[in-house]
ZATIVO-357981 format. One record per residue (C-alpha): z, x, y; residue in three letters. Coordinates in pm, whole numbers, plus 50000, padded with zeros to 5 digits. Layout:
REM residues N
pz,px,py,res
Z,X,Y,ALA;
...
***
This chain:
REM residues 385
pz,px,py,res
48690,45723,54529,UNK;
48877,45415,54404,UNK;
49208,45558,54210,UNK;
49391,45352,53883,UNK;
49771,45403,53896,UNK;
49753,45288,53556,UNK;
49505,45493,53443,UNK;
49701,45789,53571,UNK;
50035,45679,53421,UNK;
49866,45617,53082,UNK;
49740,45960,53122,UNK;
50056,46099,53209,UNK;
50247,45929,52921,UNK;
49979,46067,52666,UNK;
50046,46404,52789,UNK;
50364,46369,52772,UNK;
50445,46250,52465,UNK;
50106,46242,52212,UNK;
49920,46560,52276,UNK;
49954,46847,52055,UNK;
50027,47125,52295,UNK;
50277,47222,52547,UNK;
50297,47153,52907,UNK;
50500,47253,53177,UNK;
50473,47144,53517,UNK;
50703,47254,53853,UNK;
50664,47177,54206,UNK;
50575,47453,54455,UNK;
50916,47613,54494,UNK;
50919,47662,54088,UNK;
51140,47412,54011,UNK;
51031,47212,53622,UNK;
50928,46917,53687,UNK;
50816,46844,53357,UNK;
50840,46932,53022,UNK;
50709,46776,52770,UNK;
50744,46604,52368,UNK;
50571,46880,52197,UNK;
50796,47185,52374,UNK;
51124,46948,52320,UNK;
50997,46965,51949,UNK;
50875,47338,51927,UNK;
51154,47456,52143,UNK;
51434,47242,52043,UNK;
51537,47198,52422,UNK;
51560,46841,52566,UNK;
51347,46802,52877,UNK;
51687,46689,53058,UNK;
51800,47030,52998,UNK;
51526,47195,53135,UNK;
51380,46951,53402,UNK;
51514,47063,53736,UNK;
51607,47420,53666,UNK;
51406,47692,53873,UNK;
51134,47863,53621,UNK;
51227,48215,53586,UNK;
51616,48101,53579,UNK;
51523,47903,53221,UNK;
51289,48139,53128,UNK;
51391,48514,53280,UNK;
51178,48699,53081,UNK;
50856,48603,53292,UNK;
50965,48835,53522,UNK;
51078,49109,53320,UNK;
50763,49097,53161,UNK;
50586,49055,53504,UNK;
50437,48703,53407,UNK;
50590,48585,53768,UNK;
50226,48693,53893,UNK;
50086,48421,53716,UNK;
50216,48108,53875,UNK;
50185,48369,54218,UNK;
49808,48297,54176,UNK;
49842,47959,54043,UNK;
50002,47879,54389,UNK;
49797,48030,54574,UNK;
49475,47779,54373,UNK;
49368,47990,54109,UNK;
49368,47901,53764,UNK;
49485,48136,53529,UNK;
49481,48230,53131,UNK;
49724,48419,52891,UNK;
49510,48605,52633,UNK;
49712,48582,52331,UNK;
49513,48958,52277,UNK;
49736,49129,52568,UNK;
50057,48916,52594,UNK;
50118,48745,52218,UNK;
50318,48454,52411,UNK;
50425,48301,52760,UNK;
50724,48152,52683,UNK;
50963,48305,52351,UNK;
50927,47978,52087,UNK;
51002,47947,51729,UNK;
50751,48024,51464,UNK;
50826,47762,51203,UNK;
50556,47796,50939,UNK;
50472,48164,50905,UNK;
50776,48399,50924,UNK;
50667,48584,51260,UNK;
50969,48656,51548,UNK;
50763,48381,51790,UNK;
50476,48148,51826,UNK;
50177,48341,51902,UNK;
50031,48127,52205,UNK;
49721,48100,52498,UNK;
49821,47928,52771,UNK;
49645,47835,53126,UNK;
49833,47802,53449,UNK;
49709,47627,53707,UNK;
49772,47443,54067,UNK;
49836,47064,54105,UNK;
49691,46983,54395,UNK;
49708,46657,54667,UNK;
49530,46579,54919,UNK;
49398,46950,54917,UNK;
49732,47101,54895,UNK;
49927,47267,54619,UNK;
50193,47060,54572,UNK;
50305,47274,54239,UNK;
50176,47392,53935,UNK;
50077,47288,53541,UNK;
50056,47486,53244,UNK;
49965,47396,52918,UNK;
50049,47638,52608,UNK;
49868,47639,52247,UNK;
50029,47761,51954,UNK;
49794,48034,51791,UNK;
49977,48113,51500,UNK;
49799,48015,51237,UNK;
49498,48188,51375,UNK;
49643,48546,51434,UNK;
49801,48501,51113,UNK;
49481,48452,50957,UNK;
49312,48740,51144,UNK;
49591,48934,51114,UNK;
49507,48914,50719,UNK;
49154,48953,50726,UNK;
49202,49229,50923,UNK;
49428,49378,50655,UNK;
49191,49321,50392,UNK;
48889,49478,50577,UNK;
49145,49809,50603,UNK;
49224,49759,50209,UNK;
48869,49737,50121,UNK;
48746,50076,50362,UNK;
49031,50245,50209,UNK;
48897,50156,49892,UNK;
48512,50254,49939,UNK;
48673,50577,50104,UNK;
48906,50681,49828,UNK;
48576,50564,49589,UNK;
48321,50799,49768,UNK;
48619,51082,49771,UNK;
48673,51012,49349,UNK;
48267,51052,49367,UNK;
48321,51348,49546,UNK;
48613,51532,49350,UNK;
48435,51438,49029,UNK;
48086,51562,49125,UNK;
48253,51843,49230,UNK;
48487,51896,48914,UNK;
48205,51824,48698,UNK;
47977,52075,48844,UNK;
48203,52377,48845,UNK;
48235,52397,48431,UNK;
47822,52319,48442,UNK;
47814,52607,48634,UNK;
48028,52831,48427,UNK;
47807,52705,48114,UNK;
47478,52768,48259,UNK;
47607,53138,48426,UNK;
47716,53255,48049,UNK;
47407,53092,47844,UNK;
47168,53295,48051,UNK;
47391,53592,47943,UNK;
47402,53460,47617,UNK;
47032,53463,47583,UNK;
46941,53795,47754,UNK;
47265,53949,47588,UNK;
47295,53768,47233,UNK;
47304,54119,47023,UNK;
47625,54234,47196,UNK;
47884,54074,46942,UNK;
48164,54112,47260,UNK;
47945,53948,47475,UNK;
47843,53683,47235,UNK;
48213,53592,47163,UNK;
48305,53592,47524,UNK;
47979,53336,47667,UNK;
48127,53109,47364,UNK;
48491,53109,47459,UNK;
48445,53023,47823,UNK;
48169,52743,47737,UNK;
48355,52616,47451,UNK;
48652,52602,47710,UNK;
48459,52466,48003,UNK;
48306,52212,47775,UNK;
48656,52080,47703,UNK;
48731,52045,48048,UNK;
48425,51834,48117,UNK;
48507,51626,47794,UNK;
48886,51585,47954,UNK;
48759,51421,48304,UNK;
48533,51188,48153,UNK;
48785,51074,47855,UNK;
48982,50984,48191,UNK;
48720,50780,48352,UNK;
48653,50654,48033,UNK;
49037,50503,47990,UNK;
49050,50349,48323,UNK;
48721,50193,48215,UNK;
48919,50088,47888,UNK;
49212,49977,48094,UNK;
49047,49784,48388,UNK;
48873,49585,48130,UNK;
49179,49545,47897,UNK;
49021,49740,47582,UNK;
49249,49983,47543,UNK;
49406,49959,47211,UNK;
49720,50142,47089,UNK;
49770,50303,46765,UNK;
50140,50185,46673,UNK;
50310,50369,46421,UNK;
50699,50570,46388,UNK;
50699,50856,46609,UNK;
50957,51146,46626,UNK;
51025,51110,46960,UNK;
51161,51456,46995,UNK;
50955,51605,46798,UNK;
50684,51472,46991,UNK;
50792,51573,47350,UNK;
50867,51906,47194,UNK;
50496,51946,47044,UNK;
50339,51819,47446,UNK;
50550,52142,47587,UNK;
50473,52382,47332,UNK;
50111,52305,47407,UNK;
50150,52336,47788,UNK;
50414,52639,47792,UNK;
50112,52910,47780,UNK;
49974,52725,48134,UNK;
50310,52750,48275,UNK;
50308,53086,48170,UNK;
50007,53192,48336,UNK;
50161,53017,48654,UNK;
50446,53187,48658,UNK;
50635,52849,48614,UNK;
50945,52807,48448,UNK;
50979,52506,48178,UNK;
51374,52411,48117,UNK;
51360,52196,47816,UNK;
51694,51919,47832,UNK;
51617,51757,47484,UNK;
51833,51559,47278,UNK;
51880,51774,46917,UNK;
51912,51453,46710,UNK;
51586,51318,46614,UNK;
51455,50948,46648,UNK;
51160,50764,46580,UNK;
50964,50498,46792,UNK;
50706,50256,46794,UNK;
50440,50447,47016,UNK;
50075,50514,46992,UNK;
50127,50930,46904,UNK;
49752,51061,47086,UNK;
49889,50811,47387,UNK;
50243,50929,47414,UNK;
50161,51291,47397,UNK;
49918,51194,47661,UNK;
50170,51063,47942,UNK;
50396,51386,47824,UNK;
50082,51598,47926,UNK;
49973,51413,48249,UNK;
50311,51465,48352,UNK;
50411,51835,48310,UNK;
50011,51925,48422,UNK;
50095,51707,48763,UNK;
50383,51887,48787,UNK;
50276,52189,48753,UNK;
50039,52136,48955,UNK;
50204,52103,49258,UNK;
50484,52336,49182,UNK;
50450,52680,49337,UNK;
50458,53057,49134,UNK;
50845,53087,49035,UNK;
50928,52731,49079,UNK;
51082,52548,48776,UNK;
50970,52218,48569,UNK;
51258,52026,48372,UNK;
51197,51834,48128,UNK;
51474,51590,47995,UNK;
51511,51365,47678,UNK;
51754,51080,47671,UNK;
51848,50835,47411,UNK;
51976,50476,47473,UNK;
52060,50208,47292,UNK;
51813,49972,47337,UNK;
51553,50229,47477,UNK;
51466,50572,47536,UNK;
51409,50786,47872,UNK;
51187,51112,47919,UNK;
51256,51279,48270,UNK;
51002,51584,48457,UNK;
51149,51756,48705,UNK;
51019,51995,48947,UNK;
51047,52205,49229,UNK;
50693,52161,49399,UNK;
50573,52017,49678,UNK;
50797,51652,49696,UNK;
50644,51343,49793,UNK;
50626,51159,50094,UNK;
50821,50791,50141,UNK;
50508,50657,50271,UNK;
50282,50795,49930,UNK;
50530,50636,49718,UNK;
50438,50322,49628,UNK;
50105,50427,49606,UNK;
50122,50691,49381,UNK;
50023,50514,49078,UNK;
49666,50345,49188,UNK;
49384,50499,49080,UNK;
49179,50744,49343,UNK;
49528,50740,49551,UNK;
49560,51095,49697,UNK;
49883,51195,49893,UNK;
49899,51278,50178,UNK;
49886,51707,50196,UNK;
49738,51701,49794,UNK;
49558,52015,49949,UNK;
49283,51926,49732,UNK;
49496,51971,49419,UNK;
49538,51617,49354,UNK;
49238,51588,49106,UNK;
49044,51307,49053,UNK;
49329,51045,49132,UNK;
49332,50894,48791,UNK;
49601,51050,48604,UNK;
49926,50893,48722,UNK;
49765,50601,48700,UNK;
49722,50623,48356,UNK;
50034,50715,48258,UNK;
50149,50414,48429,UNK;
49926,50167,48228,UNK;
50023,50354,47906,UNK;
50375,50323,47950,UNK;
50345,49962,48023,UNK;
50128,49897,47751,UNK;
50412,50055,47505,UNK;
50668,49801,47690,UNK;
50811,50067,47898,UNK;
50841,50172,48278,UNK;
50820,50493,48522,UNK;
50920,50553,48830,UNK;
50866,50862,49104,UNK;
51160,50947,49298,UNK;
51109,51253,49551,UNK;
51399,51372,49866,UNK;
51101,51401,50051,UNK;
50801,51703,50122,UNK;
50916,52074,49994,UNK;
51197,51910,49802,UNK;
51015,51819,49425,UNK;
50973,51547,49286,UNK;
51112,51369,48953,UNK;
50956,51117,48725,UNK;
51132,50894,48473,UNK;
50994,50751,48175,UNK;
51177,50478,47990,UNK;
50989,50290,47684,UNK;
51187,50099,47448,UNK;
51243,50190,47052,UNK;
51034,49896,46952,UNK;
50779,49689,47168,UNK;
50734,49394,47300,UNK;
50478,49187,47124,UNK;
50391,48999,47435,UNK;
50298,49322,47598,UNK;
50036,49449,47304,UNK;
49677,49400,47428,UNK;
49802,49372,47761,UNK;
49652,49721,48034,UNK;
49585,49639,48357,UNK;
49537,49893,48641,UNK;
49551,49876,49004,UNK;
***
């Protein structure tokens, strides 16, 4: 067959200097023989600094991470590919588009051959960056969306579930009520526990019903001059039988001077509520809950305390989406919902909260702060998520 220096210079040239992937290329002792435009570029290494040096001298962690083997083989005539999948890169190269520690390549190694003999070998490295960083992120939404139809079929779950046991309580004392409607004591008791079991059916679907208001930006507040103390004061005398019956200890840290604020009443007595019940809920028989009232100048700030269960580093940021459930709830965590809530509240009244915990057994404290009057920019404004 009839060869073309020319042809094979042009070639030569092109790969040295036009096409858009690395190569390397050393004689059969390992010595670089070539290195080429787009590694001087990626790398920021002239080829005159690189040219002539033995392989794993200019790049020593080949054999630490026993990619020696590779150009063994490629010596001996085989040709050779890096998966990407199992090494991430041959050679350590800047990433300098997408903020990983290096270039996430394939590369083949192979032998150059004459006359039937390996005279040294090639290799030719592609950057795969922009791929894995695109898998990489479709692979992190698939995650975010089975999390989501999990923590969906669990919120189906829960609220079947809490939904069926007050049904259940209702049904049990009408059939008493019916066979046993002459006994006055029996009568009164069948209409205490469904009138209270009926309330706590109402409660769970009011709370579906405001993240339905809230995800679609219909919530509207009721803005008028609220005692704030007053008002935090009225939430705990409310909840202090519950604590009561838990064995729970309420310190009340309020602020004796009373002070009015623009808030929605029903809505602010609402995030007191949510609050001291999650607290309680997760508090243990003789723990404590604090409660604390704060006035600032340009704002005001309502802290619960308690001495319950704590709250994982990891479960913090989430706490506040809806259907999130921490890690070791034990199944008290409820339908997910109510932090949530409180959360779009509170920013709907201009304000902020924040959950600080130590860490698991160690409590956990909330802080509330909304400001005397609110923003107008922030009026219609409820988003969740």
């Amino acid at each position: 067959m009839l060869k073309n220096p020319q042809f094979d210079a042009s070639v030569v040239r092109w790969l040295d200097e036009y096409v858009p992937r690395g190569y390397i290329t050393t004689d059969a002792s390992l010595i670089i023989q070539g290195w080429n435009r787009w590694l001087e570029h990626k790398s920021g290494l002239a080829a005159q600094f690189v040219v002539g040096r033995p392989l794993f001298e200019a790049f020593p962690e080949l054999l630490s991470r026993q990619l020696d083997r590779l150009y063994r083989d490629a010596l001996s005539g085989q040709v050779v590919v890096m998966a990407h999948r199992f090494h991430k890169y041959l050679i350590r190269l800047p990433d300098q588009e997408f903020g990983l520690p290096e270039m996430q390549q394939t590369a083949s190694i192979g032998p150059l051959v004459h006359d039937d003999q390996v005279i040294g070998t090639i290799t030719a490295i592609d950057d795969v960056t922009e791929r894995v960083v695109h898998e990489n992120e479709l692979l992190a939404a698939r995650e975010e969306a089975d999390k989501a139809n999990a923590a969906k079929d669990r919120f189906i779950a829960v609220l079947s579930h809490d939904l069926r046991t007050p049904l259940t309580a209702i049904l049990g004392w009408a059939r008493v009520l019916a066979e046993r409607a002459a006994d006055p004591q029996i009568a009164k008791k069948a209409a205490e526990v469904i009138e209270r079991n009926v309330s706590v059916q109402l409660a769970l679907i009011e709370q579906v019903l405001d993240v339905s208001r809230m995800s679609s930006a219909k919530l509207e507040l009721e803005i008028e001059n609220v005692d704030v103390r007053e008002a935090v004061g009225s939430a705990l005398d409310s909840i202090e039988p519950i604590a009561q019956a838990k064995a729970i200890r309420i310190d009340r840290d309020l602020i004796e001077v009373p002070r009015t604020a623009a808030l929605d009443s029903k809505r602010f007595q609402q995030v007191i509520w949510n609050l001291i019940s999650n607290a309680l809920k997760f508090t243990p028989k003789g723990g404590c809950v604090r409660v604390g009232l704060e006035y600032h100048s340009d704002e005001f700030r309502l802290t619960v305390a308690d001495t319950g269960k704590g709250i994982s580093a990891d479960s913090l940021p989430h706490l506040f989406k809806p259907l999130f459930q921490a890690e070791g709830s034990g199944g008290q965590g409820g339908l997910g919902l109510g932090l949530a809530i409180v959360r779009t509240l509170v920013e709907l009244h201009g304000g902020s909260i924040r959950a600080e915990s130590p860490g698991p057994g160690l409590g956990a404290i909330f802080t509330v702060r909304i400001p005397w009057s609110r923003p107008q920019a922030r009026v219609e404004r409820a988003l969740v998520g």
